[in-house]
C-alpha positions as a printed Julia matrix, in Angstrom:
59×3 Matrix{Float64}:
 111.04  111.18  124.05
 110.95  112.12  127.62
 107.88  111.25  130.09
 106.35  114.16  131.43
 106.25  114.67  134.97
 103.59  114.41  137.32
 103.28  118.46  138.91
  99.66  118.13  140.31
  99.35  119.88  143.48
 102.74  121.3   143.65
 103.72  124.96  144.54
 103.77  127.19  140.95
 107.71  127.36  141.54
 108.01  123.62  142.41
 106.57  122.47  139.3
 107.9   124.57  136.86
 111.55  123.95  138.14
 110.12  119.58  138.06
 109.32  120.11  134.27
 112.47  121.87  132.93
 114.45  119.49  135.16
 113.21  116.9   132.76
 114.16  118.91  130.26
 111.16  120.91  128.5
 110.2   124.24  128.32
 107.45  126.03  130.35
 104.55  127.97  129.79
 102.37  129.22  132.07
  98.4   129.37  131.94
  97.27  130.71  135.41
  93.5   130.42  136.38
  91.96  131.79  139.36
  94.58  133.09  141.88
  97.18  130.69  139.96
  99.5   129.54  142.76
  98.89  125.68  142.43
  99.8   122.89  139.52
  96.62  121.9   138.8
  97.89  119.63  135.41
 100.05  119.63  132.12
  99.72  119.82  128.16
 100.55  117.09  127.36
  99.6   115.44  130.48
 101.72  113.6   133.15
 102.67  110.12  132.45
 102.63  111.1   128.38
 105.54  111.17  126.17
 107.01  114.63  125.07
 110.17  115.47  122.84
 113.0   116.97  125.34
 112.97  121.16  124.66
 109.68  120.72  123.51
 106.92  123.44  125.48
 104.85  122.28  127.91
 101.98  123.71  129.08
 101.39  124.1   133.46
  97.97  124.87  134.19
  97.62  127.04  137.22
  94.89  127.21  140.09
């Protein structure tokens, strides 16, 4: 298990690049304009399997 990453306020890019440098897999969910990590599924700080999906929430 693998601790996931704190993204939150990070450029889109930034963050996506933070969370499969830790070793999971990303998909997106933009809201708004979607530029911004706004938080994670599961969320930072939680334990995830590595390769497992995790979800970056957009703003």
């Amino acid at each position: 298990m693998i601790e996931v990453p704190g993204v939150f306020n990070l450029p889109a890019a930034e963050a996506k690049k933070k969370l499969e440098q830790a070793g999971f897999k990303v998909k997106v969910a933009k809201r708004y304009f979607g530029q911004t990590a706004w938080s994670t599924e599961p969320g930072a700080g939680q334990l995830a399997p590595k390769g497992s999906t995790i979800i970056l929430n957009l703003v």
